[in-house]
C-alpha positions in Angstrom: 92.8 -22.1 -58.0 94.6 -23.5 -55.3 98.0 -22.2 -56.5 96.9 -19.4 -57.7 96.4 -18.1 -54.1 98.9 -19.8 -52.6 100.9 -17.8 -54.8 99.1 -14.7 -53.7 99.8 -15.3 -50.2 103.0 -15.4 -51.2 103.3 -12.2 -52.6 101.2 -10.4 -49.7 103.8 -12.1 -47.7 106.7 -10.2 -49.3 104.9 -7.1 -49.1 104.6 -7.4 -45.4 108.1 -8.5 -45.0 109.4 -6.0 -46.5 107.2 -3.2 -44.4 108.4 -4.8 -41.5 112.1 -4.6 -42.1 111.5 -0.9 -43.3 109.8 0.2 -39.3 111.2 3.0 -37.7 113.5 2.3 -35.3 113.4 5.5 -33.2 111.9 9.5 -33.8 112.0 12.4 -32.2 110.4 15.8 -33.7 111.1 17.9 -30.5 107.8 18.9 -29.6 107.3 17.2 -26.6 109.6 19.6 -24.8 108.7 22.7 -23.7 110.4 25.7 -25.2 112.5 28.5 -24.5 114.9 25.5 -22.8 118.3 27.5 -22.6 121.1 25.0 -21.7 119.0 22.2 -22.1 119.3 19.6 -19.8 117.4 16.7 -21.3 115.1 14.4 -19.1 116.4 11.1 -19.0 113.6 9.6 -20.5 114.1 11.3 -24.1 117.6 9.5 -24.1 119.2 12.1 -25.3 122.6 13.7 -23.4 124.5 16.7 -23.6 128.4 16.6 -23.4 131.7 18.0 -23.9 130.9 20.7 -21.9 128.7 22.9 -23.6 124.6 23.0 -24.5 121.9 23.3 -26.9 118.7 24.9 -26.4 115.1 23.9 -26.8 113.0 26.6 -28.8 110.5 27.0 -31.6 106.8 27.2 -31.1 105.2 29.2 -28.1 108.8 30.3 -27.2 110.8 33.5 -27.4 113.0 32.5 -30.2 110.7 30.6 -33.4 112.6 31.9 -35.9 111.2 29.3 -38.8 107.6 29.5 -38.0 105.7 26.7 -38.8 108.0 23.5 -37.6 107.0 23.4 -34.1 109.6 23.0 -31.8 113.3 22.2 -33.0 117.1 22.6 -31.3 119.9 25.3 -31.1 122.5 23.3 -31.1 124.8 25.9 -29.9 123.2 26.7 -26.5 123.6 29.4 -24.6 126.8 29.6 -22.1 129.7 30.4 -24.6 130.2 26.4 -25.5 128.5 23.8 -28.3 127.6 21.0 -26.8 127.2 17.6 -28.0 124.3 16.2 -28.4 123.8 12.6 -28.8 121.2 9.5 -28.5 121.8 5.6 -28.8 119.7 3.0 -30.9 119.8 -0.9 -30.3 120.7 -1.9 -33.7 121.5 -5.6 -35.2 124.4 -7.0 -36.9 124.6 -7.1 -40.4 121.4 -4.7 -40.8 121.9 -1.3 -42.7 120.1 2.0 -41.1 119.4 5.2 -42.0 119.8 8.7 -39.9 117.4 11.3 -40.9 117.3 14.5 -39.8 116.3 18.3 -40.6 119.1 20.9 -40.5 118.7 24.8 -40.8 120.5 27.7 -40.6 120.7 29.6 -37.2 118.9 32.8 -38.8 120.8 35.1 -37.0 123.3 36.2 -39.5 126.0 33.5 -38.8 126.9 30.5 -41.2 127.0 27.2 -39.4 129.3 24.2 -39.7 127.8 21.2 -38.4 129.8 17.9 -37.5 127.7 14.6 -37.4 128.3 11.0 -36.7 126.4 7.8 -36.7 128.2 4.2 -35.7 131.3 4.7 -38.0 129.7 7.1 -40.8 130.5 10.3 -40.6 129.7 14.1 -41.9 130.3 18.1 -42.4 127.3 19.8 -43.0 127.5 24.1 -43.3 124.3 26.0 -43.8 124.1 29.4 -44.6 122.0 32.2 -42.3 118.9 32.1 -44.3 118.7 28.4 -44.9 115.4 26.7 -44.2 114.9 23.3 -42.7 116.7 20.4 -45.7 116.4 17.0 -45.0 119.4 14.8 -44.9 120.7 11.1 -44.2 123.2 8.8 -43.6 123.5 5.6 -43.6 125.3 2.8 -41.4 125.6 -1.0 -41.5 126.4 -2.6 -37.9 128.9 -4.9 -38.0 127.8 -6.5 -34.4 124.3 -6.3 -32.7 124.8 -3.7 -29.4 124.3 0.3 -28.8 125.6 2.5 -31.5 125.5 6.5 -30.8 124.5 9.1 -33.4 125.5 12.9 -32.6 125.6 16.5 -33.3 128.0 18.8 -33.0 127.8 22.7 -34.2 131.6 23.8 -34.9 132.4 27.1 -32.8 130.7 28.9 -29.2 128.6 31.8 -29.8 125.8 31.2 -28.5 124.3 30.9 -31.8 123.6 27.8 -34.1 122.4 25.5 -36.7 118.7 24.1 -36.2 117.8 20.6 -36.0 114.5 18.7 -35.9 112.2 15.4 -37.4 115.5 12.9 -36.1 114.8 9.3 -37.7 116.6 5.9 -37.6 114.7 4.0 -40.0 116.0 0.2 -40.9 117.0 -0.2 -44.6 114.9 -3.5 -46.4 117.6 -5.5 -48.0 118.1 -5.7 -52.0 116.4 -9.1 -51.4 113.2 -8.1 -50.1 112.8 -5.3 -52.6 113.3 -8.1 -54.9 110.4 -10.3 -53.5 108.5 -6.9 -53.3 108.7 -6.6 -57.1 108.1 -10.1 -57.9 105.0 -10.0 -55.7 103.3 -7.5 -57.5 104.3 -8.7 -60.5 102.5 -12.1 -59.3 99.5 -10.1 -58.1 99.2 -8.3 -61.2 99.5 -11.6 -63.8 96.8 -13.0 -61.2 94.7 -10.3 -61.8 95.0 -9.7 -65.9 94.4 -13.8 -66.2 91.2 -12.7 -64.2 90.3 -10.3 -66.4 90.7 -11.8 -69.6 88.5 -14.8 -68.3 91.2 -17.4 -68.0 91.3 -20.3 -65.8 
């Protein structure tokens, strides 16, 4: 008996370890900020930064300008003085650890396709949404090769005044092959435990 749940304990082990490796590592959904932000200058709390010259606006919900109804508040990211800007954030990440970038794009619903440019540590990626597109979700991935600040970014290609949409940003740690595989062999443990129980064996 003794083994048995020493073995369990085991198993419950790998299941926390692997829920651990998998937190989130940082989020932002854009609703914190108030809409109907035209050249958005964010506070520097959020961590976020504008640069290259240009903007992006904050809008969605209880704004002027929700043009997908139902997904709270989200970014233009072509803001509204002639010029893109980029817009970019930094994570702590650690060596030898693979993450993952999430993020919801949409087209800029104002009759314009949109070509957007986005980076995270080394990885890089095009992404061009028609008009009409609603919110997709997409990611990328990216293994740090030293433990320090890496940037992720957004750029929407052109200056009109009008762009893509972004919201629901993610960096999420991905659990190695390993853990997975002590995942797997806990349940499996868990679940001989439990027909041996059943069947009335000792």
């Amino acid at each position: 008996m003794k083994i048995k749940l020493a073995i369990l304990a085991a198993a419950v082990a790998s299941v926390f370890s692997v829920s651990a490796q998998a937190a989130p590592i940082y989020s932002d959904n854009f609703d914190s900020y108030t809409a109907d932000q035209l050249n958005w200058a964010p506070p520097a709390l959020s961590g976020w930064t504008v640069t290259g010259g240009g903007t992006v606006d904050i809008i969605g919900i209880s704004g002027s300008y929700d043009f997908l109804t139902g997904n709270g508040r989200y970014v233009d990211l072509d803001g509204s003085n002639g010029n893109s800007g980029l817009l970019s954030h930094t994570v702590s990440l650690l060596a030898g650890q693979t993450y993952s970038l999430s993020f919801d794009l949409a087209g800029s619903h104002r009759g314009s396709s949109e070509t957007v440019d986005v980076n995270f540590g080394t990885t890089a990626a095009t992404f061009t949404l028609a008009s009409s597109d609603g919110f997709s979700l997409h990611t990328m991935n990216f293994s740090a090769i030293s433990t320090g600040l890496y940037s992720f970014n957004y750029q929407n290609l052109g200056g009109d005044n009008v762009g893509a949409l972004l919201d629901n940003v993610a960096v999420n740690s991905v659990p190695e092959p390993e853990s997975y595989a002590m995942f797997m062999a806990g349940l499996g443990v868990m679940g001989f435990i439990a027909r041996r129980r059943k069947n009335g064996q000792s």
